[in-house]
PDB file as gemmi writes it, atoms N, CA and C in Angstrom:
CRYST1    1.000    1.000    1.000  90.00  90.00  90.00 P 1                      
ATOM      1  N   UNK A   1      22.406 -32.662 -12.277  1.00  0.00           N  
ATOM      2  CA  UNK A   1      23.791 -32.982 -12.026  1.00  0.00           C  
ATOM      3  C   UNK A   1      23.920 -34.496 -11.955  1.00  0.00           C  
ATOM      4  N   UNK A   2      24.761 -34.978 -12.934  1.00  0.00           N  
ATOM      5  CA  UNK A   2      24.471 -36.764 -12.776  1.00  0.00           C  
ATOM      6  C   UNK A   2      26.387 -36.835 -12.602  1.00  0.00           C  
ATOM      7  N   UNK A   3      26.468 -37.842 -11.988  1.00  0.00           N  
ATOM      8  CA  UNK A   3      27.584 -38.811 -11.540  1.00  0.00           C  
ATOM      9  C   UNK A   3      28.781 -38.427 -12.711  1.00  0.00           C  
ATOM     10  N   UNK A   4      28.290 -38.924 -13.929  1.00  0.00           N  
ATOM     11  CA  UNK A   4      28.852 -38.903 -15.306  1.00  0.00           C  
ATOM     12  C   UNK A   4      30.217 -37.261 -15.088  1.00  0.00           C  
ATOM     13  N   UNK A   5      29.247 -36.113 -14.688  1.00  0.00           N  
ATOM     14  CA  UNK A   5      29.861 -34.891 -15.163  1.00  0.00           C  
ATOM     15  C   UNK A   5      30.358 -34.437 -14.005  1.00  0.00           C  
ATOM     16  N   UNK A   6      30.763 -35.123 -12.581  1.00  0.00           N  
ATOM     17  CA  UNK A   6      31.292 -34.860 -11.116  1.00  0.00           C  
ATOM     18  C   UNK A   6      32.763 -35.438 -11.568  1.00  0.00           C  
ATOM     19  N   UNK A   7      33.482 -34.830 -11.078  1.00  0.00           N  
ATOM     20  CA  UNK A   7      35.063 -35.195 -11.008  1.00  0.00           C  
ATOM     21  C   UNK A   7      35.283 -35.261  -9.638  1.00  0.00           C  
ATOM     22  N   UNK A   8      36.664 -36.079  -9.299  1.00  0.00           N  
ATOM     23  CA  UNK A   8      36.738 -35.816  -7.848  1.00  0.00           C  
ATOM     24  C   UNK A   8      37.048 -34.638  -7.692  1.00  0.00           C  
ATOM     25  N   UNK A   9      37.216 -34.009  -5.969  1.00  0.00           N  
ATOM     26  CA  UNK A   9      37.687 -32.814  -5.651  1.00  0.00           C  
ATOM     27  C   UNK A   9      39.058 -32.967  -5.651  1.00  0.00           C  
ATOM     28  N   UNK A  10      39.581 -31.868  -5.985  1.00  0.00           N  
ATOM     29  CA  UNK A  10      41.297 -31.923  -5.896  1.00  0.00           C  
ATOM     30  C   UNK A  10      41.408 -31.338  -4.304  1.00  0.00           C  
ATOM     31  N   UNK A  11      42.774 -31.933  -4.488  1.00  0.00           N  
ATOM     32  CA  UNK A  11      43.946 -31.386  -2.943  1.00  0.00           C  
ATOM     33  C   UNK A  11      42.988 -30.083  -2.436  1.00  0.00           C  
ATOM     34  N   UNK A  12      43.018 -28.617  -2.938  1.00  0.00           N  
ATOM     35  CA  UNK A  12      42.258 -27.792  -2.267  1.00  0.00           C  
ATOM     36  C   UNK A  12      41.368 -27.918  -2.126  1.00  0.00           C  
ATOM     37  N   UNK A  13      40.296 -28.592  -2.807  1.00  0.00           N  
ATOM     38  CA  UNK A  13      39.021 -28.651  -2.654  1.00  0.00           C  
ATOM     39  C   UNK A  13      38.475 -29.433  -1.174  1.00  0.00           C  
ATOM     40  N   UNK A  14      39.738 -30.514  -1.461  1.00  0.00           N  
ATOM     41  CA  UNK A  14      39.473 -31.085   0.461  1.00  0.00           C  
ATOM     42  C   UNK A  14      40.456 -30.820   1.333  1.00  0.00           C  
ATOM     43  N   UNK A  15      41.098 -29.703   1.101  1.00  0.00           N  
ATOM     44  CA  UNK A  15      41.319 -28.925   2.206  1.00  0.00           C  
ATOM     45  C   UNK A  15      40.760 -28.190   2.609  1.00  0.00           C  
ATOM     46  N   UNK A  16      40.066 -26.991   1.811  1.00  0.00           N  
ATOM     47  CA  UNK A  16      38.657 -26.308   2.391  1.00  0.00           C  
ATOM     48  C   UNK A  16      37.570 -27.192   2.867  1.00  0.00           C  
ATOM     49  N   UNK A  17      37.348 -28.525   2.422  1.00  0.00           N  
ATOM     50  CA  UNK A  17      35.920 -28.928   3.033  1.00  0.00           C  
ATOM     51  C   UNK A  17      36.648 -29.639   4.209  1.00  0.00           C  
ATOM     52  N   UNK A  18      37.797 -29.831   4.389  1.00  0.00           N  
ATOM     53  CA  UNK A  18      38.018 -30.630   5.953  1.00  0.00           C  
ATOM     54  C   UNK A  18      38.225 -29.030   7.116  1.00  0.00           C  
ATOM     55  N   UNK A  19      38.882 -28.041   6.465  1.00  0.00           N  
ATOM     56  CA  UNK A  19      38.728 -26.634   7.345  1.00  0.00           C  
ATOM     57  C   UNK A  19      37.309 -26.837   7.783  1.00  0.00           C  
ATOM     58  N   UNK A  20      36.400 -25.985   6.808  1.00  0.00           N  
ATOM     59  CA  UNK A  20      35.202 -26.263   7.104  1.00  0.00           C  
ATOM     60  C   UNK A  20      34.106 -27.107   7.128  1.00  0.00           C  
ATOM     61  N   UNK A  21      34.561 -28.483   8.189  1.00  0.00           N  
ATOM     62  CA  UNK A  21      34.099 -29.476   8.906  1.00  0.00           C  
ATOM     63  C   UNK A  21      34.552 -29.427  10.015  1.00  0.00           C  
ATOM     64  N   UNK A  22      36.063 -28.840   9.946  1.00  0.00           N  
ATOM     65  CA  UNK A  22      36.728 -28.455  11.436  1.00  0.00           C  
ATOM     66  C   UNK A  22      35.868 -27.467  12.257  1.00  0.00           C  
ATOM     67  N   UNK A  23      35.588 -26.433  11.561  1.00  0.00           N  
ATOM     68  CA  UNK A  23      35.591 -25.215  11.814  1.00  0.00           C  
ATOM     69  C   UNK A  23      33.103 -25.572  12.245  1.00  0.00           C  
ATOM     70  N   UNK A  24      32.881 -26.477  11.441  1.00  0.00           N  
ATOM     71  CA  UNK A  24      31.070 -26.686  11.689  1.00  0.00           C  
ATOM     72  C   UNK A  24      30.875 -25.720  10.706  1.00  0.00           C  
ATOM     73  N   UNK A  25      30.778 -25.216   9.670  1.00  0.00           N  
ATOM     74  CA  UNK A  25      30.501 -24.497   8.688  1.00  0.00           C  
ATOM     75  C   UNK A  25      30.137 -25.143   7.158  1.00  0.00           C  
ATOM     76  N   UNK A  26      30.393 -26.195   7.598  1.00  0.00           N  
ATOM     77  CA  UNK A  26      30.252 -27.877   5.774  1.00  0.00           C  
ATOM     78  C   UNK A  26      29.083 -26.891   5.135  1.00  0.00           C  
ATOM     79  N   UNK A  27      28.694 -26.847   3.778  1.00  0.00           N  
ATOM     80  CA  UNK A  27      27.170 -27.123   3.239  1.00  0.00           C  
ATOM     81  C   UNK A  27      26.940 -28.200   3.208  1.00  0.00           C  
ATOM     82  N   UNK A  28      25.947 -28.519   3.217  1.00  0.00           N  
ATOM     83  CA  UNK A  28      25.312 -30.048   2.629  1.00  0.00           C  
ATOM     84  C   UNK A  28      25.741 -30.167   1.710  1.00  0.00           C  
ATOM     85  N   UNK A  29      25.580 -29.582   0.338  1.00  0.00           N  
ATOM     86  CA  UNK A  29      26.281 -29.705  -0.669  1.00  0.00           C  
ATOM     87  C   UNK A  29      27.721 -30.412  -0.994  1.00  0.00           C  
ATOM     88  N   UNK A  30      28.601 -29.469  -0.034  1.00  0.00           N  
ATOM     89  CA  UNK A  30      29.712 -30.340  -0.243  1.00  0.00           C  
ATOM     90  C   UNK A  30      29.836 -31.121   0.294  1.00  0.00           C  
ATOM     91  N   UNK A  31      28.949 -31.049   1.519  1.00  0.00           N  
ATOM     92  CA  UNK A  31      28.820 -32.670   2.334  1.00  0.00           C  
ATOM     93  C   UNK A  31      28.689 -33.803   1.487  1.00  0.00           C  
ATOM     94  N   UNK A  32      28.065 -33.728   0.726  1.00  0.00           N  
ATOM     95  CA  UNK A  32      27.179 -34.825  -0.350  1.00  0.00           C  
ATOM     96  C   UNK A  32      28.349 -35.045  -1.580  1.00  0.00           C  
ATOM     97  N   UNK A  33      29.113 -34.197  -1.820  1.00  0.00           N  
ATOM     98  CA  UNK A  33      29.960 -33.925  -2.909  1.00  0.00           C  
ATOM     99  C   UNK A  33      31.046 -34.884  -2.552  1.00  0.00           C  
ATOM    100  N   UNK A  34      31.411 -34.560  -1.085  1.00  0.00           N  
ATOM    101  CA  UNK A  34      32.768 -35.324  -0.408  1.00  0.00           C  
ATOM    102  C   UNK A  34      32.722 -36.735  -0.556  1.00  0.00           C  
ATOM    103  N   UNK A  35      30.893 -37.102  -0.089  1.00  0.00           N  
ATOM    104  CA  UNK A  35      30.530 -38.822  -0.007  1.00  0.00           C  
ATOM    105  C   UNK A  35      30.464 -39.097  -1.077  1.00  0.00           C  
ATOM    106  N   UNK A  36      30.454 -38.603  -2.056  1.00  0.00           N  
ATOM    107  CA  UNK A  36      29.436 -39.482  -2.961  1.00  0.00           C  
ATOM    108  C   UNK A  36      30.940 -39.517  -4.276  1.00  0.00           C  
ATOM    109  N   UNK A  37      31.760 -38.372  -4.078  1.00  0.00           N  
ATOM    110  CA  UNK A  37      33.045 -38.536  -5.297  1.00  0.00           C  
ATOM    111  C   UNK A  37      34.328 -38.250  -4.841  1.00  0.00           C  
ATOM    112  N   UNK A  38      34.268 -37.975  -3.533  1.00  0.00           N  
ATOM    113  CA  UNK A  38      35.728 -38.169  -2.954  1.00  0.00           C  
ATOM    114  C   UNK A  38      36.013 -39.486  -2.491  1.00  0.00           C  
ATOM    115  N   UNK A  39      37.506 -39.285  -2.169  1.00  0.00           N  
ATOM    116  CA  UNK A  39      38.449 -40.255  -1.738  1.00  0.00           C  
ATOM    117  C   UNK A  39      38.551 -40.394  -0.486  1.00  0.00           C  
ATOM    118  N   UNK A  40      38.422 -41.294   0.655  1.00  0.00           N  
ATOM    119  CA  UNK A  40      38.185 -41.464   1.990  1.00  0.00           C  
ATOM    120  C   UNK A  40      39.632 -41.171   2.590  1.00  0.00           C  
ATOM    121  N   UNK A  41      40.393 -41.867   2.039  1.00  0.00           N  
ATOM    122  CA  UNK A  41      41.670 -42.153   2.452  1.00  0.00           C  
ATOM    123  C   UNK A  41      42.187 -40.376   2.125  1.00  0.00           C  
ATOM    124  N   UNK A  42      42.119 -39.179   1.209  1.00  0.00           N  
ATOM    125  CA  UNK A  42      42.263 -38.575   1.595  1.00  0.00           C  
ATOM    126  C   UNK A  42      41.953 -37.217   2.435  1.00  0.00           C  
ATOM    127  N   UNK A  43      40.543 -37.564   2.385  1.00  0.00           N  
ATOM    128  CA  UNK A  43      39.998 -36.664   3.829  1.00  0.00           C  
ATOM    129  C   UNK A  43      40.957 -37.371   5.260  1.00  0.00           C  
ATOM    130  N   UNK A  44      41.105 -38.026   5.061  1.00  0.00           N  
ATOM    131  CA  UNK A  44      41.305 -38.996   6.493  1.00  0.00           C  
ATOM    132  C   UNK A  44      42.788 -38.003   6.568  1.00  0.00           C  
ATOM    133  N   UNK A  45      44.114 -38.605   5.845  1.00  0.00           N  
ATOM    134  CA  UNK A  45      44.919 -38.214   5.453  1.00  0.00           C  
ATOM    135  C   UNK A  45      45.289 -36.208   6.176  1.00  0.00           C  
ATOM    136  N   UNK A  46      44.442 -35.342   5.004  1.00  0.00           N  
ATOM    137  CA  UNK A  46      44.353 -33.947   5.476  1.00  0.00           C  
ATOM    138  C   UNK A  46      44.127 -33.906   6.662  1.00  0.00           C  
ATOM    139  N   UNK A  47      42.712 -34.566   7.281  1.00  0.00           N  
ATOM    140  CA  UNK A  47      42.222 -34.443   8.645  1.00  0.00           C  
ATOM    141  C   UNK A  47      43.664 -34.428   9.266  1.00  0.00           C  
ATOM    142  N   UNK A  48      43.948 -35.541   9.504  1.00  0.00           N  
ATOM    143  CA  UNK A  48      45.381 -35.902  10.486  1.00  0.00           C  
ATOM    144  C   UNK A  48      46.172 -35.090  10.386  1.00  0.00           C  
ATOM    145  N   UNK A  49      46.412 -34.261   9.131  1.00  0.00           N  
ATOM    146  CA  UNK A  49      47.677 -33.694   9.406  1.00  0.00           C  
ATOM    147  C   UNK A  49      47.134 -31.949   9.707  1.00  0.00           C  
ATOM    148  N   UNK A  50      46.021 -31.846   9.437  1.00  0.00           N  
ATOM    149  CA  UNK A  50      45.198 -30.371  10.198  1.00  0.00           C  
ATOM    150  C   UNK A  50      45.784 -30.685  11.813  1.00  0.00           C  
ATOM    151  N   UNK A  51      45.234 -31.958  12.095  1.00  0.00           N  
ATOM    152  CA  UNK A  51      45.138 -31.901  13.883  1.00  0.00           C  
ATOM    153  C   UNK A  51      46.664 -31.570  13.883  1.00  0.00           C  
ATOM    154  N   UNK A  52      47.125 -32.446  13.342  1.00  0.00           N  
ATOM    155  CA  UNK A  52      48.900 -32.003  13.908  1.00  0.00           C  
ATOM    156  C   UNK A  52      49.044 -30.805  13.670  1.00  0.00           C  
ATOM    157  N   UNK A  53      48.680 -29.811  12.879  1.00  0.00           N  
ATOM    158  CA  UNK A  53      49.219 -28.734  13.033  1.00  0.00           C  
ATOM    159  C   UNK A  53      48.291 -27.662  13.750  1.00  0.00           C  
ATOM    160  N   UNK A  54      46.727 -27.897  14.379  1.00  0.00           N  
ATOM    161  CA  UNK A  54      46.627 -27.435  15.541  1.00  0.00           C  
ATOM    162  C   UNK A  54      47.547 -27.230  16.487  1.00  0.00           C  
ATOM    163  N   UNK A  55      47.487 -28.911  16.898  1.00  0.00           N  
ATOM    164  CA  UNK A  55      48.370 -29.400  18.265  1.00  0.00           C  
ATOM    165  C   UNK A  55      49.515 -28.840  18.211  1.00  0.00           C  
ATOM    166  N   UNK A  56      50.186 -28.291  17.239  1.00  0.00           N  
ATOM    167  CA  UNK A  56      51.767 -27.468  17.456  1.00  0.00           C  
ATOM    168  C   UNK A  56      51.262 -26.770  17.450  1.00  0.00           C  
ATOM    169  N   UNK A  57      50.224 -25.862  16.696  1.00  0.00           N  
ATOM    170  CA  UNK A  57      49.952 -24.315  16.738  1.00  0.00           C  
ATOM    171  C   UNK A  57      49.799 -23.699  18.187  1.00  0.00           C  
ATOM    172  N   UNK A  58      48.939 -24.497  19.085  1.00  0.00           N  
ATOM    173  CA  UNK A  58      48.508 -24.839  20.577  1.00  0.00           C  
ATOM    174  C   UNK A  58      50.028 -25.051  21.185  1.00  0.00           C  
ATOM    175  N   UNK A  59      50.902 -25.968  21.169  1.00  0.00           N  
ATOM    176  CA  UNK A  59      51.850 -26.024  21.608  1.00  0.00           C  
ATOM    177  C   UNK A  59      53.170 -25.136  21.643  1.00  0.00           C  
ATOM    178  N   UNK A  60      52.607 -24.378  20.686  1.00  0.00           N  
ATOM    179  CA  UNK A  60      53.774 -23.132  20.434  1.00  0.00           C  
ATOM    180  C   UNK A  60      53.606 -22.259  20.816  1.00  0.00           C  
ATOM    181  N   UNK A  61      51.986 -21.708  20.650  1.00  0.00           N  
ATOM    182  CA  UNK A  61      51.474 -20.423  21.600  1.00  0.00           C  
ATOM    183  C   UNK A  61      51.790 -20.625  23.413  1.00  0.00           C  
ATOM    184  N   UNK A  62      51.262 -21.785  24.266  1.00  0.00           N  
ATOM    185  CA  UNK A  62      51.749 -22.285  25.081  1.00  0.00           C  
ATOM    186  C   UNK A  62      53.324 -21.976  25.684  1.00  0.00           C  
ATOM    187  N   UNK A  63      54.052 -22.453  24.893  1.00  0.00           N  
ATOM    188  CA  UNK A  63      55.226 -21.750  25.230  1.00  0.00           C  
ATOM    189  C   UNK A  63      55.955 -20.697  24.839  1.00  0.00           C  
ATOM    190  N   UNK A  64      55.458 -19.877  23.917  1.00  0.00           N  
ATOM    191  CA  UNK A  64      55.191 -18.884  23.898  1.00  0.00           C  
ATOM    192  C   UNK A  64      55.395 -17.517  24.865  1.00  0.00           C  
ATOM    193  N   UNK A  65      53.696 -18.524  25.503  1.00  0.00           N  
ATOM    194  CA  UNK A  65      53.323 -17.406  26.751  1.00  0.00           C  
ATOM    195  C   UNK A  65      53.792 -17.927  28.221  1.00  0.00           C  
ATOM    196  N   UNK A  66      54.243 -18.606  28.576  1.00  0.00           N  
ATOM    197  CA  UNK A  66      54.238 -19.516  29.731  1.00  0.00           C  
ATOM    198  C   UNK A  66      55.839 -18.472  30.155  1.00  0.00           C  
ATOM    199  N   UNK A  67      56.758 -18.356  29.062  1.00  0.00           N  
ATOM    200  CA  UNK A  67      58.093 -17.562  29.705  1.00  0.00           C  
ATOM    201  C   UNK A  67      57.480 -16.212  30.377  1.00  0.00           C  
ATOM    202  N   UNK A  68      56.433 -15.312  29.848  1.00  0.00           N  
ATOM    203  CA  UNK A  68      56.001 -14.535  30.223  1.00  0.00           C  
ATOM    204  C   UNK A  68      55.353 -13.748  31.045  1.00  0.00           C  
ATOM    205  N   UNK A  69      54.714 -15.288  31.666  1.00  0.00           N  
ATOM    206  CA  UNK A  69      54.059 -15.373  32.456  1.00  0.00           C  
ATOM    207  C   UNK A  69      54.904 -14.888  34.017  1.00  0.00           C  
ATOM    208  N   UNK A  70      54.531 -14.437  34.992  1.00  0.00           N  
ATOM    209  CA  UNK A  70      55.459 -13.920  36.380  1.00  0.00           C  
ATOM    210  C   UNK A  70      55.393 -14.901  37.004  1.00  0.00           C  
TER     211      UNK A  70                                                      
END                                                                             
């Protein structure tokens, strides 16, 4: 596998490898795939906007359950 015949990863491709970096599940493989022919700026990018939509996912369940609560 040489440099020459690697393309970058597209949009899904680093959305699954930032899931699973979230999640501790990476291969090495794509570990190596991400460094060596991806784009920094958009792992960075996805990352940030994963957390934000934790942090509401978390924030919505939260209130959610909190009316429910006695």
């Amino acid at each position: 596998m040489t440099g020459a015949t690697q393309v970058k990863p597209g949009l899904l491709k680093v959305i699954k490898s930032v899931l699973a970096a979230f999640l501790g599940v990476q291969s090495n493989a794509n570990r190596e795939r991400d460094f060596t022919h991806g784009s920094p700026g958009m792992f960075i990018a996805v990352g940030l906007g994963m957390t934000v939509l934790l942090v509401l996912a978390v924030w919505l369940v939260v209130k959610l359950v909190l009316p429910a609560a006695p």
